[in-house]
C-alpha positions as CSV (number, residue, x, y, z in Angstrom):
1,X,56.0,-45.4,17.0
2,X,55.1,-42.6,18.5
3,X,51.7,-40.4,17.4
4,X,52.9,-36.9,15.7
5,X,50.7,-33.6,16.0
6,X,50.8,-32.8,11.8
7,X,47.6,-35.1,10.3
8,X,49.5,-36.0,7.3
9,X,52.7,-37.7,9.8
10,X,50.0,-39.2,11.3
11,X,48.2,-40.7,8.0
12,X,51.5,-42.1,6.7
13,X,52.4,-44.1,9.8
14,X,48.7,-45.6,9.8
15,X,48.9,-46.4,6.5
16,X,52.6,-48.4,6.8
17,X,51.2,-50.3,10.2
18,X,48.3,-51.4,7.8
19,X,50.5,-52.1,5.2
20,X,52.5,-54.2,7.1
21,X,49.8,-55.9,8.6
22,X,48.4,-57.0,5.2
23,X,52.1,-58.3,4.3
24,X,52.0,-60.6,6.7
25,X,48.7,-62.3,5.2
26,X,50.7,-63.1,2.4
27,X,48.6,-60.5,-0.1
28,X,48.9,-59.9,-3.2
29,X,51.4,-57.9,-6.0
30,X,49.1,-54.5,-5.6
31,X,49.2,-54.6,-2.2
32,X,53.1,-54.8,-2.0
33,X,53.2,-52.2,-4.8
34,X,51.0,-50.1,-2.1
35,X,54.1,-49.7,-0.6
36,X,55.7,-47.7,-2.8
37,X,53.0,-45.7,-3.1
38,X,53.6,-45.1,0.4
39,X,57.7,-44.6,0.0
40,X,56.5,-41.7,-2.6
41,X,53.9,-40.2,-0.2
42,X,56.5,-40.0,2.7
43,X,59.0,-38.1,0.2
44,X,56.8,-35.7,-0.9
45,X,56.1,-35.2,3.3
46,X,59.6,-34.5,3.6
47,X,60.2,-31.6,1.4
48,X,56.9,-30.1,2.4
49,X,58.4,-30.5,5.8
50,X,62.0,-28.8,4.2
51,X,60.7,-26.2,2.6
52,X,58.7,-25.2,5.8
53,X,61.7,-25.5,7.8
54,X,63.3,-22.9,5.6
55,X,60.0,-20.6,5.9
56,X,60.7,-20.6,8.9
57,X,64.0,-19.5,9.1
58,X,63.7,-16.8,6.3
59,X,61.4,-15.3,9.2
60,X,63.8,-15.5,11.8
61,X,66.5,-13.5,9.3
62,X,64.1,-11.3,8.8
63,X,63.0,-10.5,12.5
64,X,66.7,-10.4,13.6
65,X,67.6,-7.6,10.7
66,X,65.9,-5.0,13.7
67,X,66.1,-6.8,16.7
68,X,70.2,-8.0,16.2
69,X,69.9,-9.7,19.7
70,X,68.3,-12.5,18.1
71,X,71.3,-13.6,15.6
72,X,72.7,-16.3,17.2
73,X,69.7,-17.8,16.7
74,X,69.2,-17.5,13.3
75,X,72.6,-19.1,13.0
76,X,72.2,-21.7,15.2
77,X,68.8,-22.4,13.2
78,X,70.7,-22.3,9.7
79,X,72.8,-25.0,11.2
80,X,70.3,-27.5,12.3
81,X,70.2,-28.8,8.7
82,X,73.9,-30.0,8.7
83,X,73.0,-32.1,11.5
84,X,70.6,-33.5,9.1
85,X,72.1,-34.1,5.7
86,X,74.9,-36.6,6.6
87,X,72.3,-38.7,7.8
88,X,69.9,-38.4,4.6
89,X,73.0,-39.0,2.6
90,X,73.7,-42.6,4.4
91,X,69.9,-43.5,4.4
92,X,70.3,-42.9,0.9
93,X,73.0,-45.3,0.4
94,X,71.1,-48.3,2.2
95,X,68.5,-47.9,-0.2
96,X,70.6,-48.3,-3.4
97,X,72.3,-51.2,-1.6
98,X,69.3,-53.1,-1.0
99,X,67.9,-52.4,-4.3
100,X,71.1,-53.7,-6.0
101,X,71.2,-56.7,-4.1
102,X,67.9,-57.4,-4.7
103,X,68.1,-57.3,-8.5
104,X,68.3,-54.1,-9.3
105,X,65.5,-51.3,-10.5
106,X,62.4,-51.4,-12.7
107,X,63.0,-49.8,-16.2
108,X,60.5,-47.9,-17.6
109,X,59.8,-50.8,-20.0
110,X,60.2,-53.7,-17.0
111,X,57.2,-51.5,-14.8
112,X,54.9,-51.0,-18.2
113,X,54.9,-55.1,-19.1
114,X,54.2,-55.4,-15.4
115,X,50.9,-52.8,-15.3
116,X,52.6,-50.2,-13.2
117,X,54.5,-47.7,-15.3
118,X,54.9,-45.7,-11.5
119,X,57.0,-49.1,-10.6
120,X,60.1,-47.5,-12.3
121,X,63.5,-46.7,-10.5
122,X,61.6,-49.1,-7.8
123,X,63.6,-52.2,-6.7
124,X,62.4,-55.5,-8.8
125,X,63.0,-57.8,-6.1
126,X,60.2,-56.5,-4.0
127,X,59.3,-59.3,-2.4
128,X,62.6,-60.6,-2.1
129,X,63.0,-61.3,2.1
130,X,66.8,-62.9,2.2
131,X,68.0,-59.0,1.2
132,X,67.0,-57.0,4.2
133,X,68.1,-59.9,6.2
134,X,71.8,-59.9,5.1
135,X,72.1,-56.4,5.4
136,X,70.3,-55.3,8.7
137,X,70.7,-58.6,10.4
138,X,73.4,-60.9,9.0
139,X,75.8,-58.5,7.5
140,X,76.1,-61.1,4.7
141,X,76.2,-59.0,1.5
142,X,78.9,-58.2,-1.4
143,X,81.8,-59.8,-1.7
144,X,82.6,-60.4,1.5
145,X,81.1,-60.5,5.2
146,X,80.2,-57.2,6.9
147,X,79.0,-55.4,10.0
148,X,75.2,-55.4,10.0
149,X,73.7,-52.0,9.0
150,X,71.0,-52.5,11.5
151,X,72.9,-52.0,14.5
152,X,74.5,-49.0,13.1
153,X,71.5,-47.8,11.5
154,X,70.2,-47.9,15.2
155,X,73.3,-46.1,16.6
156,X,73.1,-43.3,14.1
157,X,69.3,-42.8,14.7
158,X,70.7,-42.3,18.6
159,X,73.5,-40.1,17.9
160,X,71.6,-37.6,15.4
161,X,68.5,-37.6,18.4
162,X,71.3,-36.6,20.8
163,X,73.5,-34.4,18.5
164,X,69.6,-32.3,18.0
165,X,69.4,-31.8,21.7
166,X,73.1,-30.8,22.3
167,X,73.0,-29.1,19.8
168,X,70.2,-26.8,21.5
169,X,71.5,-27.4,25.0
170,X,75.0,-25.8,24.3
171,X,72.8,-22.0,23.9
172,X,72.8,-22.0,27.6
173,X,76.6,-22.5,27.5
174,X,78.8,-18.9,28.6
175,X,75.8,-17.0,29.7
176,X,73.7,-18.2,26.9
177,X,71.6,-15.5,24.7
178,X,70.4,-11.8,26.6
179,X,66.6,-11.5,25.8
180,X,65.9,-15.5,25.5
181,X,65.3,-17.9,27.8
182,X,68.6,-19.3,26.9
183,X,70.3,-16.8,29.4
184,X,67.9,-18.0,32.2
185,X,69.7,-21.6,33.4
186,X,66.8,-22.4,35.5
187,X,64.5,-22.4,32.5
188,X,66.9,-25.2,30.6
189,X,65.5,-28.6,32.3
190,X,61.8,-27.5,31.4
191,X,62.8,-26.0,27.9
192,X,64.8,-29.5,27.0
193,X,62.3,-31.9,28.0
194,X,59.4,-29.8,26.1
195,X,61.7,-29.7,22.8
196,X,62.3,-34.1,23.7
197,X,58.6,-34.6,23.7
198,X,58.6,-32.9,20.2
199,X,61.3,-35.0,18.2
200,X,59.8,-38.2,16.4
201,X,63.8,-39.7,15.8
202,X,63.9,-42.7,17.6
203,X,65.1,-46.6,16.8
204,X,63.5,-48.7,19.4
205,X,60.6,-47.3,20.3
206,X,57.9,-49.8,21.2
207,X,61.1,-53.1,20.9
208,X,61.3,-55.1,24.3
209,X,63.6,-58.1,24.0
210,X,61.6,-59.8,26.4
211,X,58.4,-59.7,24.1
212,X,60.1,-60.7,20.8
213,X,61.7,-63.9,21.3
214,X,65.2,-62.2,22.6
215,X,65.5,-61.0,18.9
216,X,67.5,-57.5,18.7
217,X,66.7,-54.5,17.1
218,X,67.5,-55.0,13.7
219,X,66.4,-58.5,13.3
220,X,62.8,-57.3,14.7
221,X,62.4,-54.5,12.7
222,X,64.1,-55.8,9.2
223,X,64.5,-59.8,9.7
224,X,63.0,-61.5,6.9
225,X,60.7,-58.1,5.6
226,X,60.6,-57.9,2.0
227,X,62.0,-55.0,0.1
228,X,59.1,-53.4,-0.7
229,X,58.4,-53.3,3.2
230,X,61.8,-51.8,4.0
231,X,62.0,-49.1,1.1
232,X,59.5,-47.0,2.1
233,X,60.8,-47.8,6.2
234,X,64.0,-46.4,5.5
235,X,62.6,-43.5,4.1
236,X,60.2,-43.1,7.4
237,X,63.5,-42.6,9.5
238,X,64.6,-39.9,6.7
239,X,61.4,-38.3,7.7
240,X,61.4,-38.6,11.7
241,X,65.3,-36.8,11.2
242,X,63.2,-33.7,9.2
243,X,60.6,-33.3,11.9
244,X,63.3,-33.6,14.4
245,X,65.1,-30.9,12.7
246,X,61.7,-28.8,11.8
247,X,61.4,-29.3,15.7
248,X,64.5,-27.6,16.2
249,X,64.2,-24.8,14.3
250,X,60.4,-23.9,15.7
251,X,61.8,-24.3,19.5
252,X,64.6,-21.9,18.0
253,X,62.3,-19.4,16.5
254,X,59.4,-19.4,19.6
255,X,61.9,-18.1,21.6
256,X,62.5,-14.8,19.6
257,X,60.1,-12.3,21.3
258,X,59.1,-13.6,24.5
259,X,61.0,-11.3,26.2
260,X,60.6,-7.8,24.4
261,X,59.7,-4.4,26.1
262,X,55.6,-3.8,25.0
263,X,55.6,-0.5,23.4
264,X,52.1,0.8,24.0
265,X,51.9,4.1,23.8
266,X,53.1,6.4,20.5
267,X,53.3,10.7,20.4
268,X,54.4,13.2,18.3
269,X,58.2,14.4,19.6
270,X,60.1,17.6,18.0
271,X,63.7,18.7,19.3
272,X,64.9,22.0,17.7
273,X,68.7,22.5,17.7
274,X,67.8,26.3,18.3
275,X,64.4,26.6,20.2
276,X,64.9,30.7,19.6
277,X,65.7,32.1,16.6
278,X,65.8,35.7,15.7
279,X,64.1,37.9,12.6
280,X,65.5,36.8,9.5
281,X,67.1,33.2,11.1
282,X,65.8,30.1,9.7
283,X,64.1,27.4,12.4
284,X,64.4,23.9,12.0
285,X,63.2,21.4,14.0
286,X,63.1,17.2,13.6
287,X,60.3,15.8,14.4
288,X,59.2,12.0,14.7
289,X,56.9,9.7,15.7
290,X,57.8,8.0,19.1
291,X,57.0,5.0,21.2
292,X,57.4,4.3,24.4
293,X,55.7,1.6,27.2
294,X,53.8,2.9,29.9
295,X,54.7,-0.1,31.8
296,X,58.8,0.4,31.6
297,X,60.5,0.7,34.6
298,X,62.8,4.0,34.3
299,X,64.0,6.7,36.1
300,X,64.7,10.8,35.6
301,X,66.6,13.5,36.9
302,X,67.8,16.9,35.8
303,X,70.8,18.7,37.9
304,X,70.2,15.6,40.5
305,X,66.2,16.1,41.2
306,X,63.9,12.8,40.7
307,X,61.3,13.8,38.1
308,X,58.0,12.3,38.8
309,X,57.1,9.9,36.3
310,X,53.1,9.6,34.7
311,X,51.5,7.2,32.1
312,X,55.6,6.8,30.9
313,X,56.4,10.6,30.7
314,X,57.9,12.6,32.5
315,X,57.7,16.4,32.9
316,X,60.5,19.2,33.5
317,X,60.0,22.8,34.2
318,X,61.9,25.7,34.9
319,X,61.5,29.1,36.1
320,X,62.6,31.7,33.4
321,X,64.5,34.0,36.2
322,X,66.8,35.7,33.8
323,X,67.5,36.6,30.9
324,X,70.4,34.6,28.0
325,X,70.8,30.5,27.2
326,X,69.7,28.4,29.8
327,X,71.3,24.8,29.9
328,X,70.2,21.4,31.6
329,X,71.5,17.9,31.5
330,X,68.8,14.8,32.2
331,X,69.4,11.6,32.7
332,X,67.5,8.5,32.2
333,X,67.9,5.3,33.9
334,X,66.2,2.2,32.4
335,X,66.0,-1.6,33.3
336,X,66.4,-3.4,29.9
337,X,64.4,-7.0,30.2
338,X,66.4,-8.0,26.7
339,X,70.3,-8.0,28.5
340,X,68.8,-7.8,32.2
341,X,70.4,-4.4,33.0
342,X,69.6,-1.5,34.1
343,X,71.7,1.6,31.5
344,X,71.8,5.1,31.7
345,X,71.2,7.5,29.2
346,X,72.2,11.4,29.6
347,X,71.9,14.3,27.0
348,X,72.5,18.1,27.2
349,X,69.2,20.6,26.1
350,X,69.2,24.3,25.9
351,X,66.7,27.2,25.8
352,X,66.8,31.0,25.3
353,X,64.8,32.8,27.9
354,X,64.3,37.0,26.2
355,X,62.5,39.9,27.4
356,X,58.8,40.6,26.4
357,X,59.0,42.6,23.1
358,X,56.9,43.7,20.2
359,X,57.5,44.5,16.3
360,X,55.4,45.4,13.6
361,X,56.8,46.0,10.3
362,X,55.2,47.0,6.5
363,X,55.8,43.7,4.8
364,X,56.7,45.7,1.0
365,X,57.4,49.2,2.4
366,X,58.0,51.4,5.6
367,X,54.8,53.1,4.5
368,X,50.9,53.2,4.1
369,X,50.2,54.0,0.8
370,X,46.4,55.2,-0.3
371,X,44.0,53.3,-2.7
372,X,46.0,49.7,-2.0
373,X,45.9,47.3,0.3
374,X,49.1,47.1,2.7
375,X,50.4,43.9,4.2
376,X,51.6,43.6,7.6
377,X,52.7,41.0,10.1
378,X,52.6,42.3,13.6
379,X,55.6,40.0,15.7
380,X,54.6,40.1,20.0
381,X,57.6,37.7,21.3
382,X,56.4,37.0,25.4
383,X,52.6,37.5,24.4
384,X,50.5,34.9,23.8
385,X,48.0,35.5,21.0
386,X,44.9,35.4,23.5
387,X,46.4,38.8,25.5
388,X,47.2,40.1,22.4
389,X,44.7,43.4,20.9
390,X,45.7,45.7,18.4
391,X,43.9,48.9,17.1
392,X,44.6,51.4,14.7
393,X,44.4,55.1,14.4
394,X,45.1,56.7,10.6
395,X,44.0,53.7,9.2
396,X,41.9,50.7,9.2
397,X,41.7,46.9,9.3
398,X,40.3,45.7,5.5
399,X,40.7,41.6,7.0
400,X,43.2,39.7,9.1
401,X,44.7,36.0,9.1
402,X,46.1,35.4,12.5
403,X,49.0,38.0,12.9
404,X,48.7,38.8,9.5
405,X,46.8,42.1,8.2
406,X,45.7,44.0,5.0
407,X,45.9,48.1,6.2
408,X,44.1,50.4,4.0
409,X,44.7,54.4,4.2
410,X,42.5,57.9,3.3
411,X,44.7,60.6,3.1
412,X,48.1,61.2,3.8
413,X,49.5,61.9,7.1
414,X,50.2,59.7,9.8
415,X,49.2,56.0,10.8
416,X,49.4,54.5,14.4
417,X,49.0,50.5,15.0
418,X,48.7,49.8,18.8
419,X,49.5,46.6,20.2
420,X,48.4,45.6,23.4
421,X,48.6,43.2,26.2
422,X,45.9,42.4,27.6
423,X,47.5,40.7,30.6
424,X,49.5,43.9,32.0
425,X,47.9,45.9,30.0
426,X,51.0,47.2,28.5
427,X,50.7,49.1,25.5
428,X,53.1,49.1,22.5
429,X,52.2,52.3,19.5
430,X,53.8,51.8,16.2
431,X,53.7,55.2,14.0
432,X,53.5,54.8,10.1
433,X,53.6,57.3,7.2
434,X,50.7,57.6,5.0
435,X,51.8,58.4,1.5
436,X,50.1,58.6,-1.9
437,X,51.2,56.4,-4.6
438,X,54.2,58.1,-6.6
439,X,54.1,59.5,-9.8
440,X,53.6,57.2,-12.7
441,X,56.0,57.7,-15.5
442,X,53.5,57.8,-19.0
443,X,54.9,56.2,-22.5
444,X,54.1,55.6,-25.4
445,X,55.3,52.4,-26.2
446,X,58.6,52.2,-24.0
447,X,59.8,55.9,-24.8
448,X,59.1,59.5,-23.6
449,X,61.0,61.1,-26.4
450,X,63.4,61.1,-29.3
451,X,63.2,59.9,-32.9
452,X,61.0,57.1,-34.0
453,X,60.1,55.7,-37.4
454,X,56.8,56.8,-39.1
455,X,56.0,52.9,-38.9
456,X,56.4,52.7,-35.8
457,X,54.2,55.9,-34.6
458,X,51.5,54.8,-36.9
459,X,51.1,51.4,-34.6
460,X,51.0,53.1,-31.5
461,X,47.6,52.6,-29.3
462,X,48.0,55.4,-26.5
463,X,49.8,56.5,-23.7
464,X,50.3,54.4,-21.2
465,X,51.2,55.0,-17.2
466,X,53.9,52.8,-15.8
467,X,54.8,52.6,-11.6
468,X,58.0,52.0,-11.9
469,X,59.5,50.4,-8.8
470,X,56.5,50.4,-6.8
471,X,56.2,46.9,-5.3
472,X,52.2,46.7,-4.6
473,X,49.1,45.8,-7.3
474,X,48.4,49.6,-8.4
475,X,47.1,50.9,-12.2
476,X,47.0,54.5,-13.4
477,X,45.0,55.6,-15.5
478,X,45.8,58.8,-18.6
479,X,43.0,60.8,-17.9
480,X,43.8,63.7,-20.7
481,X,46.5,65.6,-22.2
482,X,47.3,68.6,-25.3
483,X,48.6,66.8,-28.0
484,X,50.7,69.2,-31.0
485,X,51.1,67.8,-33.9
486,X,54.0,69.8,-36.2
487,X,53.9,68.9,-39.5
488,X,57.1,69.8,-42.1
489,X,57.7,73.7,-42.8
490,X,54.1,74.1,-41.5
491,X,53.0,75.7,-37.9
492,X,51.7,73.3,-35.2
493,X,48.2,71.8,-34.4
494,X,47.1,71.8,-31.0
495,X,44.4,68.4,-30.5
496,X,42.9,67.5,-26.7
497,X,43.2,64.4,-26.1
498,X,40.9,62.1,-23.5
499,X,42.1,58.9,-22.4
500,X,44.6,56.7,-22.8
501,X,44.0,55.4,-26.2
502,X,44.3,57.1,-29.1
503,X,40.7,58.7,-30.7
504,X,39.7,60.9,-33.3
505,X,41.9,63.4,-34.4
506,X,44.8,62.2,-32.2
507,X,44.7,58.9,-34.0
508,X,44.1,61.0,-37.6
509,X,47.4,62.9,-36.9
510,X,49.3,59.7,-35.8
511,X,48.6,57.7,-38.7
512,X,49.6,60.7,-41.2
513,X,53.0,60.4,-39.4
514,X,55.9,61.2,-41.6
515,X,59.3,61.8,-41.8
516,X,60.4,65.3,-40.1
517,X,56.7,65.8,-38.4
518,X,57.0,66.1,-35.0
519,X,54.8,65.0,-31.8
520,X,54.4,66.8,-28.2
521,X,52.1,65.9,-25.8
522,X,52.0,68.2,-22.8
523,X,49.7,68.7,-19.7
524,X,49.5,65.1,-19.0
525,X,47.6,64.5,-16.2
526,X,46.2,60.8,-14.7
527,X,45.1,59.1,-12.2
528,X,46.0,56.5,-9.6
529,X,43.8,54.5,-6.7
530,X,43.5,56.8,-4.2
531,X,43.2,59.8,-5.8
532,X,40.7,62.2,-5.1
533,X,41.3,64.4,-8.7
534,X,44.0,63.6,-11.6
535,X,47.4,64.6,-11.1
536,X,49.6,65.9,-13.9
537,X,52.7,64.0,-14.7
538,X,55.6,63.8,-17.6
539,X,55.5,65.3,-20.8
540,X,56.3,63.4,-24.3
541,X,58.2,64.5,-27.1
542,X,58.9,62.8,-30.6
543,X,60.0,63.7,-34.2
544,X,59.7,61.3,-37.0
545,X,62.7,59.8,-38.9
């Protein structure tokens, strides 16, 4: 027999050639029981062997569910097994025969008299020679005469060998499989012979006529062997058939890969729809991380002209001669080592090419208003950020954020913001009004006027200025006012009042609020940032209900 790579293939067929060597001595019951040990020890080898084939091929399935080219080989490696299984099932079957005409199987109570409980299901007539003989040899079993299972146990273990490698050799059929060796018919002799050497099914290995008395096959290998010798040799051939088939499968799966394109090199790539949008427009863009090799063999051309090609890129430029949507069409041509072809790939881009311009614009307002700060964004479409200055006259520069700025303002007037290029030294002046902050509106509570309930002007705090509509962080503050305070059928009271929260005799008077007394406050004046003195704003008027 031949000597496999896997240490435990090789440990069982060491152990039967010892085995069988010690049968011959005549030895004793423990030693022939050994052999079932043995039989046990080769089953558990074969489903180790099974379940790795089926690693295997879960890999393949999941290698092929992004690289489809390699399908047909996942198929053809799911099908290896049904080579497999007719022959297990027949193996199968020779067993039970020869354990039936032997005498039948240990029970569980048979094995326990004899001292070895493992013995059961294990064929009582272990030592029995005359069985193997009249099956593999004579064909002299059941009722009547038969054809000797040796010789076609020797024809099947030929046919399966030779179904396994036609099996594999029909992938070079019709072209065989792009990307794989399989579409390479020069590479099928070498391939073949490499997968042979592999495959451990064989009948006669080692049997020379010559050397064994003119005996055949069968009658060498079964002729007058006891059961317990056969058992666990039929189950050997069980195993050779799964490391045939696990040899299949693994010559299958080595081939997936060999021939991919090596993607060595990765970037950052964006393509925008829209590469120039306009004030207001919204710009989106797809970005993703790319591979490519560095080693592929490509080609490109825009409008016809070769591109020159470096480290896998290649570079187009173009002169921006006028002004509107520029259009260009590239093509790339690219040799494929999966199908051995060369394709062509070609795509349509477009970019805007615009005059040199520059906007600034207030970012709340279309005016600098004193004691805030003022947001703008100045826009310089043609000018790069290093050739871009900008000044300002009216006004001044509190901080700045790339083309961002806060703008604070003095006194009213005019504002100038001049942006600059420092390349031409063109120069682009953007006027602004300088305003003060409007009039705040003063309540008390939420009204200027009207009636109110004597509860309700008994819980009020002060007078409080409100910037209605005015868009940017500002507080006012009451600075003083004349409050007078009417009370029924009595002549009015004239308090001053300082602040915006009610003091002294202004809070007196409000708390004595009742029905019919009336409340004016007049010569409001307050103040708001930027202001240099208080400003006088809205009178209040309120009678009691």
């Amino acid at each position: 027999m031949s000597i496999p790579k896997e240490p435990r293939q090789l440990m069982i067929n060491l152990m039967y050639l010892v085995l069988t060597a010690m049968l011959a001595l005549n030895v004793s019951a423990e030693i022939i029981n050994a052999f079932f040990m043995l039989d046990k020890g080769i089953d558990k080898n074969n489903k180790i062997v099974e379940h790795a084939v089926e690693s295997v091929v879960s890999g393949m399935e999941e290698t092929a569910k992004t690289k489809v080219q390699y399908q047909p080989l996942v198929e053809k490696a799911k099908g290896a097994k049904d080579i497999t299984s007719g022959f297990h099932k027949y193996i199968d079957e020779l067993r039970n025969r020869m354990v039936e005409e032997s005498g039948g199987a240990y029970t569980l109570e048979d094995a326990t008299a004899q001292g070895h409980p493992e013995l059961e299901g294990k064929p009582m007539g272990k030592k029995d020679k005359d069985t193997p003989q009249r099956i593999f040899v004579s064909g002299d079993y059941g009722s009547e005469k038969k054809e000797p299972q040796g010789a076609i146990l020797a024809d099947k273990v030929t046919k399966l060998r030779s179904a396994y490698l036609e099996y594999v050799s029909s992938l070079w059929d019709d072209g065989g499989i792009k990307g794989t060796i399989f579409a390479d018919p020069d590479k099928k002799a070498e391939a073949m012979k490499e997968l042979e050497a592999e495959m451990t099914l064989t009948s006669d290995e080692k049997y020379n006529p010559k050397n064994h008395e003119g005996k055949i096959w069968a009658e060498y290998t079964f002729g007058h062997m006891p059961v317990a010798a056969v058992y666990p040799m039929l189950r050997k051939f069980q195993n050779d058939a799964r490391t045939s088939e696990a040899a299949v499968v693994n010559f299958l799966a080595s081939q997936m890969g060999k021939l991919e394109m090596n993607y060595d090199k990765f970037d950052v790539f964006s393509q925008s729809a829209k590469p120039y949008i306009l004030l207001g427009e919204t710009y989106e863009s797809e970005i993703a991380l790319g591979a490519y090799s560095s080693q592929a063999k490509f080609s490109v051309s825009v409008g016809g002209r070769s591109l020159k090609i470096v480290d896998g890129k290649a570079k187009y430029s173009a002169s921006g001669s006028s002004v509107g949507q520029k259009t260009y069409s590239a093509k790339i041509s690219v040799y494929n080592p999966l199908t051995d072809e060369t394709e062509s790939f070609t795509k349509e881009f477009s970019y805007e090419v615009g005059q040199p311009s520059v906007n600034v614009s207030a970012d709340k307002m279309n005016v600098f208003y004193i004691g805030v700060d003022n947001p703008v964004t100045v826009a310089a479409a043609g000018i790069t950020s290093s050739n871009m200055s900008v000044s300002f006259t009216g006004c001044k520069k509190k901080s700045q954020k790339s083309t961002s700025y806060v703008i604070t303002a003095d006194k009213p007037g005019e504002a100038t913001i001049n942006v600059k290029d420092k390349s031409n030294g063109k120069s682009f002046p953007f006027k602004f009004r300088v305003k003060r902050i409007p009039d705040p509106v003063v309540r008390m509570g939420r009204k200027t006027d009207g009636l109110i309930g004597s509860g309700e002007m008994k819980a009020q705090p002060g007078l409080i200025p409100f910037l209605d509509n005015f868009d940017f962080d500002a507080k006012c503050q009451v600075q003083s006012y004349t409050m007078y305070y009417t009370r029924k059928r009595q002549d009015p009271v004239e308090i001053e009042g300082r602040g915006g929260r009610f003091t002294g005799k202004v809070l007196q008077a409000i708390r004595a609020a009742k029905p019919s007394d009336q409340y004016a406050f007049t010569n409001v004046k307050a103040r708001c940032p930027g202001d240099k003195a208080a400003r006088r704003v809205n009178g209040l008027a309120f009678k009691v209900k």
